[in-house]
Biotite code that builds the C-alpha atoms (Angstrom):
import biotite.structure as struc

atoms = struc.array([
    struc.Atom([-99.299, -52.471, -26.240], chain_id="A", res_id=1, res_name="UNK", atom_name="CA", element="C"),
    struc.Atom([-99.404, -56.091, -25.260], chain_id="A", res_id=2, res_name="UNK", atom_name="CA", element="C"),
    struc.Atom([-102.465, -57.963, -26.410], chain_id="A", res_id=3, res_name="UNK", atom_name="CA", element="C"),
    struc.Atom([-103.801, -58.814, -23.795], chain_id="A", res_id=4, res_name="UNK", atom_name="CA", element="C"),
    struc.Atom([-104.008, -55.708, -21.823], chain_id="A", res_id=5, res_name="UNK", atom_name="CA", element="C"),
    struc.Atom([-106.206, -54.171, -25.009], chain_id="A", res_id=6, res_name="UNK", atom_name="CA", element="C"),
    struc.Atom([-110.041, -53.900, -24.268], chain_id="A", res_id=7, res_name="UNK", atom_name="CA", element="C"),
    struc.Atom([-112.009, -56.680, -26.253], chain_id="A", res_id=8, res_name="UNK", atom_name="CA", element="C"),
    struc.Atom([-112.726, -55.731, -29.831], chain_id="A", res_id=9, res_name="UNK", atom_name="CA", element="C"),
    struc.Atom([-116.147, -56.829, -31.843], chain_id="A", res_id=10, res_name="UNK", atom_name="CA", element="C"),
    struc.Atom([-115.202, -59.116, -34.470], chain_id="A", res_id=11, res_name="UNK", atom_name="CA", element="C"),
    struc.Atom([-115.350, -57.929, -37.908], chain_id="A", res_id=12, res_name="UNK", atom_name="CA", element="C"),
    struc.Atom([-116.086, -59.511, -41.379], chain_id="A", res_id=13, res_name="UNK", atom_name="CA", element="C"),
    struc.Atom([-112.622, -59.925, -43.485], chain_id="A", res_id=14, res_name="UNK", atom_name="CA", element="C"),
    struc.Atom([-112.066, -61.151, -46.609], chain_id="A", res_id=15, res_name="UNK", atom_name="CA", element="C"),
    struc.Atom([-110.786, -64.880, -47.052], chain_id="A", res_id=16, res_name="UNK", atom_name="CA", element="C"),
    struc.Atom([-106.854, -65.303, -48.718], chain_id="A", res_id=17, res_name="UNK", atom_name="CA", element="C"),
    struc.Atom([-107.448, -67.599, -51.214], chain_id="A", res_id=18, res_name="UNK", atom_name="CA", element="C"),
    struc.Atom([-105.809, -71.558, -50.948], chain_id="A", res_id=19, res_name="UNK", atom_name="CA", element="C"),
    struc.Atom([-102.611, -71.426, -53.063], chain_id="A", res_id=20, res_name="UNK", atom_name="CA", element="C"),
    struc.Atom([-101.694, -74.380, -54.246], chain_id="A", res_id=21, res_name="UNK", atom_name="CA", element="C"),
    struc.Atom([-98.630, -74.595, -52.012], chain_id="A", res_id=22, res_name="UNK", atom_name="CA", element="C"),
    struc.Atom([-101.331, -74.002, -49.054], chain_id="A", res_id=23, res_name="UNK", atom_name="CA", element="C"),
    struc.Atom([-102.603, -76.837, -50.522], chain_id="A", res_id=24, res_name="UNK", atom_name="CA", element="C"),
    struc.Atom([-99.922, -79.220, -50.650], chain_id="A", res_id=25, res_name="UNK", atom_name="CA", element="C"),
    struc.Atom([-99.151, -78.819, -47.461], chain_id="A", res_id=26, res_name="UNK", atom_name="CA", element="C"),
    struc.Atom([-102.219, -79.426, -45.820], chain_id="A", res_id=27, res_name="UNK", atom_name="CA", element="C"),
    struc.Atom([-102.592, -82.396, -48.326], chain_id="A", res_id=28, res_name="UNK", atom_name="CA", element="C"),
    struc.Atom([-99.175, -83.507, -46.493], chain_id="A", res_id=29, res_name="UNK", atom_name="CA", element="C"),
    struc.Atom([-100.704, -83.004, -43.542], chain_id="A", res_id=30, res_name="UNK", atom_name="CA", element="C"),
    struc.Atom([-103.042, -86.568, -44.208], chain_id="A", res_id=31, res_name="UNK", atom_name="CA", element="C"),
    struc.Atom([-106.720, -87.070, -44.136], chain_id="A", res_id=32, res_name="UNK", atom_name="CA", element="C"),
    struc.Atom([-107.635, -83.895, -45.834], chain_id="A", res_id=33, res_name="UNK", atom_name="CA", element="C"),
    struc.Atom([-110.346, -84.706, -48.667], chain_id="A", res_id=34, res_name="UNK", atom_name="CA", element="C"),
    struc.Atom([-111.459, -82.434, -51.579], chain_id="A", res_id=35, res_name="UNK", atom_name="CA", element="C"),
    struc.Atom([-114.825, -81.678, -49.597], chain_id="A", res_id=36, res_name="UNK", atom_name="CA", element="C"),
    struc.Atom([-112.808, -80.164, -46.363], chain_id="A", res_id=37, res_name="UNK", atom_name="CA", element="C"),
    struc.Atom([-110.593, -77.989, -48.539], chain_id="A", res_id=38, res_name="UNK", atom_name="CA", element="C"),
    struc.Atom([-114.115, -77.264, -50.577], chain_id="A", res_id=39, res_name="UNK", atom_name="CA", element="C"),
    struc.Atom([-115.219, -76.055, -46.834], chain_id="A", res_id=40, res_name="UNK", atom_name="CA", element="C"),
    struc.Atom([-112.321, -74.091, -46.205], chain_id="A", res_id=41, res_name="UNK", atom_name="CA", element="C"),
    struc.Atom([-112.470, -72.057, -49.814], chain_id="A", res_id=42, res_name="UNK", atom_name="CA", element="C"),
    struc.Atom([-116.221, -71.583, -48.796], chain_id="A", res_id=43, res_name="UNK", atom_name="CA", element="C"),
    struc.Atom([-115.523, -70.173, -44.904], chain_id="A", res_id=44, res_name="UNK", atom_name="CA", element="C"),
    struc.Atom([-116.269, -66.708, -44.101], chain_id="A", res_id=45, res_name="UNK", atom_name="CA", element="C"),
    struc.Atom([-113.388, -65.160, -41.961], chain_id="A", res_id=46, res_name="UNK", atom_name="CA", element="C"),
    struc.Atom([-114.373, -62.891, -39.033], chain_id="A", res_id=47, res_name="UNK", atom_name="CA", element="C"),
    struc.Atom([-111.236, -60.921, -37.438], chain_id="A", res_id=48, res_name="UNK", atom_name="CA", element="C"),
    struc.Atom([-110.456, -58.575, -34.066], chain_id="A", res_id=49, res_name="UNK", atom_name="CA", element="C"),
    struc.Atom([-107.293, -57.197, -32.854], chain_id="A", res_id=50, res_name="UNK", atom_name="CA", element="C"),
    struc.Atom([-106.205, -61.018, -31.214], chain_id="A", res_id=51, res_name="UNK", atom_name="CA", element="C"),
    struc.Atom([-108.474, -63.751, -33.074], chain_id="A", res_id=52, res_name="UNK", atom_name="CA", element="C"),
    struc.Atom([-108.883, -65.010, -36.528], chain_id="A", res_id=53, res_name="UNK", atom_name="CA", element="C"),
    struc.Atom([-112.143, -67.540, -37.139], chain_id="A", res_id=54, res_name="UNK", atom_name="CA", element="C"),
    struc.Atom([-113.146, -69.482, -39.782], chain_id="A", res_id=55, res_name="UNK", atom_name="CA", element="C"),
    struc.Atom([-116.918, -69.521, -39.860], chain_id="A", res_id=56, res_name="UNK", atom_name="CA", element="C"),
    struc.Atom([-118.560, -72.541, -41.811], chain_id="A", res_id=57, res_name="UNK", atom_name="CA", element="C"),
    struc.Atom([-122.799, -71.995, -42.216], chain_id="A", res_id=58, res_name="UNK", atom_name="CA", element="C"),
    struc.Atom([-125.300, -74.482, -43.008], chain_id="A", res_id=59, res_name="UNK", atom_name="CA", element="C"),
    struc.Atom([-127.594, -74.655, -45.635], chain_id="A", res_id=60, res_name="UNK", atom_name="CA", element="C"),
    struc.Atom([-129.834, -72.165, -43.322], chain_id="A", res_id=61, res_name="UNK", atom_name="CA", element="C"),
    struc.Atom([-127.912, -69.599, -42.304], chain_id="A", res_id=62, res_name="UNK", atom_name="CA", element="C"),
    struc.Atom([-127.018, -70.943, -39.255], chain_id="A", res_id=63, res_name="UNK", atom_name="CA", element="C"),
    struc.Atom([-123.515, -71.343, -37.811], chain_id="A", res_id=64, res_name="UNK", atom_name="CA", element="C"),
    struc.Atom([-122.329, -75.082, -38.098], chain_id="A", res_id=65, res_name="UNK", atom_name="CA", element="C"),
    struc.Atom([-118.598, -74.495, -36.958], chain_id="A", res_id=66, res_name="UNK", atom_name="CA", element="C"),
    struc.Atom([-116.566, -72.225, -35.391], chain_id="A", res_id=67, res_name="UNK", atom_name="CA", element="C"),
    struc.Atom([-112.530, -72.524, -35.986], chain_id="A", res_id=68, res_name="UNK", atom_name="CA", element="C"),
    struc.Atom([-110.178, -69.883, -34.158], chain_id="A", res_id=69, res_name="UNK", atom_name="CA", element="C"),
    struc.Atom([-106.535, -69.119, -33.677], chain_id="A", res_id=70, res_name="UNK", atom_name="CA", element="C"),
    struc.Atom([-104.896, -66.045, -32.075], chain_id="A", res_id=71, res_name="UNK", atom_name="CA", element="C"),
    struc.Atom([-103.335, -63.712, -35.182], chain_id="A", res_id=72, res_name="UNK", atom_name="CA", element="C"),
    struc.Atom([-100.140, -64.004, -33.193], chain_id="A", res_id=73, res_name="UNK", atom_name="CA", element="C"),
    struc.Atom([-100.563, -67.923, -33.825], chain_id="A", res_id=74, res_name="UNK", atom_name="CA", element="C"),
    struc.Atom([-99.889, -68.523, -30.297], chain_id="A", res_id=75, res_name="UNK", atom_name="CA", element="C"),
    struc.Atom([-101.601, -71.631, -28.267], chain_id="A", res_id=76, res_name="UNK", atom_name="CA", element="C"),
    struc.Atom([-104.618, -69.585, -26.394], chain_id="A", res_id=77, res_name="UNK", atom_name="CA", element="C"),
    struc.Atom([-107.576, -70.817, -24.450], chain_id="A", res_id=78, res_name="UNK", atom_name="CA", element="C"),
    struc.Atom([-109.538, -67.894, -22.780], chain_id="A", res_id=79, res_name="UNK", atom_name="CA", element="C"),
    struc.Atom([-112.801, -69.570, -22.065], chain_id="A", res_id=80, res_name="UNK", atom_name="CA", element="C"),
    struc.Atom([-114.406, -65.933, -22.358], chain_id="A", res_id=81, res_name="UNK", atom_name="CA", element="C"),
    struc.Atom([-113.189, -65.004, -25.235], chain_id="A", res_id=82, res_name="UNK", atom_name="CA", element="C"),
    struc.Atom([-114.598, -68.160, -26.835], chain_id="A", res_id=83, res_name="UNK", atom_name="CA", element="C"),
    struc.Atom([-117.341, -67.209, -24.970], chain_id="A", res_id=84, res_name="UNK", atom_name="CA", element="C"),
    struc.Atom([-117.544, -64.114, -26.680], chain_id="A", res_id=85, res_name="UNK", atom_name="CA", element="C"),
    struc.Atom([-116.797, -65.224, -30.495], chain_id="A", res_id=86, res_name="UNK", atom_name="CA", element="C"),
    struc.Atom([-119.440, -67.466, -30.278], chain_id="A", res_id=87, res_name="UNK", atom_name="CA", element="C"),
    struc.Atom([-122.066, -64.929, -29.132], chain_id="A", res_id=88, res_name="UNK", atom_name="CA", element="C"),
    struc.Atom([-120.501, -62.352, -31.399], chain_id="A", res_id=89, res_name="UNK", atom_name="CA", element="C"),
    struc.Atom([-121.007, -64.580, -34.343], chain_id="A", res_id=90, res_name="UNK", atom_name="CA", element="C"),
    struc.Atom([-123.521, -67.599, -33.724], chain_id="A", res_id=91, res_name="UNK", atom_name="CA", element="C"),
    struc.Atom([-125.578, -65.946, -31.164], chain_id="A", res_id=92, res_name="UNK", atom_name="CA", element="C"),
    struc.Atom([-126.054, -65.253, -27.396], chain_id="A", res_id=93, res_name="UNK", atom_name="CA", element="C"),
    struc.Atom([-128.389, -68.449, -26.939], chain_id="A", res_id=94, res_name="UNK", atom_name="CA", element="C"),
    struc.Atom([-126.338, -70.976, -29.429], chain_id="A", res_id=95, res_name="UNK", atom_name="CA", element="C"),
    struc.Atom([-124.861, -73.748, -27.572], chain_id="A", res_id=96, res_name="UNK", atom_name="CA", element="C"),
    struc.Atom([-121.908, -74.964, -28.546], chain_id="A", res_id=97, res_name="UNK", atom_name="CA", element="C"),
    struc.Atom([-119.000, -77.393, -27.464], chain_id="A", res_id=98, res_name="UNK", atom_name="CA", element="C"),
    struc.Atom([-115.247, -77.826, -27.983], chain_id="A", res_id=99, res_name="UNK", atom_name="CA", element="C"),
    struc.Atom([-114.709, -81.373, -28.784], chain_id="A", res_id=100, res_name="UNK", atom_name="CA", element="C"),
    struc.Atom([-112.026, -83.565, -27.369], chain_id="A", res_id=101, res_name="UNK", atom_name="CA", element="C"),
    struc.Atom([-111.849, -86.442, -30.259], chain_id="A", res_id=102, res_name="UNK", atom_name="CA", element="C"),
    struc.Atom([-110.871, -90.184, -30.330], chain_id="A", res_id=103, res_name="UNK", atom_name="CA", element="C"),
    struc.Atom([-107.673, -89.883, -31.565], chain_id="A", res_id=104, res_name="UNK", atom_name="CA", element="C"),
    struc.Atom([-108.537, -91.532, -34.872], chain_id="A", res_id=105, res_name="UNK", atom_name="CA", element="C"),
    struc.Atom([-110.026, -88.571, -35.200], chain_id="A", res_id=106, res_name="UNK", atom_name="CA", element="C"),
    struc.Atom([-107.784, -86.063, -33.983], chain_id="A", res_id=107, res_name="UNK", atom_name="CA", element="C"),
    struc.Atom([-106.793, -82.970, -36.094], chain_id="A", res_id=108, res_name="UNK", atom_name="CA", element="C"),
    struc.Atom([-103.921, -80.749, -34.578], chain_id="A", res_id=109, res_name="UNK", atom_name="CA", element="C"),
    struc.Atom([-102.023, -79.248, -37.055], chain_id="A", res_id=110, res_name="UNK", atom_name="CA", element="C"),
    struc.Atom([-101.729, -76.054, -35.720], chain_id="A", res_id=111, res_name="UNK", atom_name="CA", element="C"),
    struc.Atom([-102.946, -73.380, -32.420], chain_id="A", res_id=112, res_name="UNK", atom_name="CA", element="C"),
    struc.Atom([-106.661, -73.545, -34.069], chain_id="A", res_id=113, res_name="UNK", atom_name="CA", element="C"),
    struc.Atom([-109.493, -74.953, -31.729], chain_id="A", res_id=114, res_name="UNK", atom_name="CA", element="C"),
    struc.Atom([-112.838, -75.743, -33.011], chain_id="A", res_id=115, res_name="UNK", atom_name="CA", element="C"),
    struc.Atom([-116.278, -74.897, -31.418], chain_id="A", res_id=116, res_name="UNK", atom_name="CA", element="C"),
    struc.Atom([-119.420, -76.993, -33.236], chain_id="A", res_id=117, res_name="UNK", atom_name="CA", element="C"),
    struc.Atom([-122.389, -74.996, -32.792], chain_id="A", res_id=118, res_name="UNK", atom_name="CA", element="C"),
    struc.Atom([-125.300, -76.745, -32.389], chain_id="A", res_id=119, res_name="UNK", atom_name="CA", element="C"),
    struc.Atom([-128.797, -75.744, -34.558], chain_id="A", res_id=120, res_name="UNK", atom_name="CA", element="C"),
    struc.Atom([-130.920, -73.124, -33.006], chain_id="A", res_id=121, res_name="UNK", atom_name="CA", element="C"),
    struc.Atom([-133.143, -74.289, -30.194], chain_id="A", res_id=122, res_name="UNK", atom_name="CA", element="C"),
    struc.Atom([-131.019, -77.093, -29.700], chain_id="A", res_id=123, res_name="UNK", atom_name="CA", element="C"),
    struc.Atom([-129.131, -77.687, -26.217], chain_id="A", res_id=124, res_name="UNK", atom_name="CA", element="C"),
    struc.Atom([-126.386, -80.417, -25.621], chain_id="A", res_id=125, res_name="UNK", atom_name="CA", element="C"),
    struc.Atom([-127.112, -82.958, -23.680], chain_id="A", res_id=126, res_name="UNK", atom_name="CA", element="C"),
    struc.Atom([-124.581, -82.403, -21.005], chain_id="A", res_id=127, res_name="UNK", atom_name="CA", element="C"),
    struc.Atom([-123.480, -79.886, -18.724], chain_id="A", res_id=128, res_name="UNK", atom_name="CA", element="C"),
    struc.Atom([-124.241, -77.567, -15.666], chain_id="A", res_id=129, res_name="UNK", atom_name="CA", element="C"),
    struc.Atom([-128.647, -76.678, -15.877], chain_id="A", res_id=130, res_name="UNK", atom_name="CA", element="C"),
    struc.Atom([-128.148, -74.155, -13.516], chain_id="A", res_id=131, res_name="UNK", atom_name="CA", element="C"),
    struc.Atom([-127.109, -70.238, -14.141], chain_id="A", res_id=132, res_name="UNK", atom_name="CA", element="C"),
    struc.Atom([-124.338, -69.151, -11.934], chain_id="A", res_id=133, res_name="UNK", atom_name="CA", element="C"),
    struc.Atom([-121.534, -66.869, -11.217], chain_id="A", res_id=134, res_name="UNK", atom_name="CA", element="C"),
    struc.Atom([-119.425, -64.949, -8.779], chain_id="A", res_id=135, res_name="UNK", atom_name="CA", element="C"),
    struc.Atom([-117.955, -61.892, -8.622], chain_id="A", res_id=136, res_name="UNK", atom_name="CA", element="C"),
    struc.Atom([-113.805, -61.245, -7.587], chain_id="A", res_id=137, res_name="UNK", atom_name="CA", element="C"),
    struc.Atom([-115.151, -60.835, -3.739], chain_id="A", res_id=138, res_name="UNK", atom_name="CA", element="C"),
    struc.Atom([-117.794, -63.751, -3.673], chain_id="A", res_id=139, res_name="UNK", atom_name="CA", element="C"),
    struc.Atom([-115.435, -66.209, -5.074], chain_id="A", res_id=140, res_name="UNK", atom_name="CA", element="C"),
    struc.Atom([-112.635, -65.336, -2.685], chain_id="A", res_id=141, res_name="UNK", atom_name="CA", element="C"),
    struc.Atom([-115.495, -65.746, -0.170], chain_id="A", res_id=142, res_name="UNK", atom_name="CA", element="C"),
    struc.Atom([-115.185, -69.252, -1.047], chain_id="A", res_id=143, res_name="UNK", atom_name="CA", element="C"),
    struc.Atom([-111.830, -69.805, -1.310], chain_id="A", res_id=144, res_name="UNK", atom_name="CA", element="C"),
    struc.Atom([-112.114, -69.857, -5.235], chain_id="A", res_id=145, res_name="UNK", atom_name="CA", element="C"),
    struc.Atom([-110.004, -67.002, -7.690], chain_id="A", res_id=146, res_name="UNK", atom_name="CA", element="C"),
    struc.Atom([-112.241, -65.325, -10.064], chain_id="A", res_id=147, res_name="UNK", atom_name="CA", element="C"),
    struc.Atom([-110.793, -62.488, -12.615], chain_id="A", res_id=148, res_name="UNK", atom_name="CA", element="C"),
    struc.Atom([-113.420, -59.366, -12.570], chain_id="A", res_id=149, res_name="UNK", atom_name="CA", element="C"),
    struc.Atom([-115.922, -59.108, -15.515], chain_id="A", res_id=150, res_name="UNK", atom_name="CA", element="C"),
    struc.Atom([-114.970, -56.881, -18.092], chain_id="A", res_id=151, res_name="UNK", atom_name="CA", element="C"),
    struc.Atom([-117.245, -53.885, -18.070], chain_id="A", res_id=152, res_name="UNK", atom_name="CA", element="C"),
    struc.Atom([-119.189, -54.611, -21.283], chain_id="A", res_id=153, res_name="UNK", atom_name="CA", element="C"),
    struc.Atom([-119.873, -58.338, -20.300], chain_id="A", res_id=154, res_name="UNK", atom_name="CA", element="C"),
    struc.Atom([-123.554, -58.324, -20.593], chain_id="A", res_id=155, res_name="UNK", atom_name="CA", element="C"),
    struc.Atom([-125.070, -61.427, -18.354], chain_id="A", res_id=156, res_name="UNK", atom_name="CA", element="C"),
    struc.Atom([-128.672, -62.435, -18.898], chain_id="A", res_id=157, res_name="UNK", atom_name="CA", element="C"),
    struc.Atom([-130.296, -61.365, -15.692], chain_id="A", res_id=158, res_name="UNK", atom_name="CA", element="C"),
    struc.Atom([-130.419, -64.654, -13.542], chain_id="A", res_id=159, res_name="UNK", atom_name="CA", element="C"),
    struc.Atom([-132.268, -65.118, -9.949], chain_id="A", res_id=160, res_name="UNK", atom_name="CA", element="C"),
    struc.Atom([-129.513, -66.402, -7.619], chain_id="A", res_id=161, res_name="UNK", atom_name="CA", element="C"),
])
């Protein structure tokens, strides 16, 4: 079955493979990478489903600092849902969080991984849409717009359009 077509799958707690020292050499190779960030990486907890692999880094309290995902496959991938979805799964339904397009002094693309950085609990970024919306397949072709149906075990907040 292709992986797409398979219903979503809660992630699941899975147990980290350890750095080799090959591993890293490589990412040494790779420049910029310190003792502290491969520290952070030995230290990750690694959450797994049928299509994603994250890399979960906490802070002090518990709460979830970073986000870093790739498809299993290692294919590029951006489903805004399913983002969506490992965040709530994992930081929680009312964690904001953004995806971070750096200065390219601080870019890091070494591979299909993307990064979300959760924000602290309570706190909201200081951008973005303040209104709730959304459409379903038929309102959106109402307005000329392409919308792909909510899978059935969505849940949406209840929202007063």
């Amino acid at each position: 079955m292709r992986q797409e077509l398979r219903p979503w799958e809660r992630l699941r707690p899975a147990k980290p493979k350890p750095l080799t020292p090959e591993k890293i050499a490589a990412l040494k190779a790779t420049g910029g990478v310190t003792e502290d960030f491969l520290a952070e990486l030995q230290a990750a907890e690694v959450w797994i489903n049928h299509k994603y692999t994250v890399q979960v880094t906490r802070r002090e309290d518990g709460s979830v600092a970073e986000l870093s995902i790739r498809r299993n496959d290692r294919k590029a991938a951006h489903d805004w849902r399913d983002f969506q979805r490992i965040k709530n799964e994992i930081a929680g339904d009312e964690i904001e969080a953004v995806e971070l397009y750096p200065a390219m002094s601080r870019l890091m693309d070494t591979a299909n991984q993307y990064y979300i950085f959760c924000l602290p609990p309570g706190e909201k970024v200081a951008a973005g849409l303040m209104v709730t919306a959304r459409a379903t397949t038929a309102e959106a072709a109402a307005l000329g717009a392409t919308q792909r149906e909510l899978p059935s075990d969505w849940v949406l907040p209840e929202v007063e359009l």
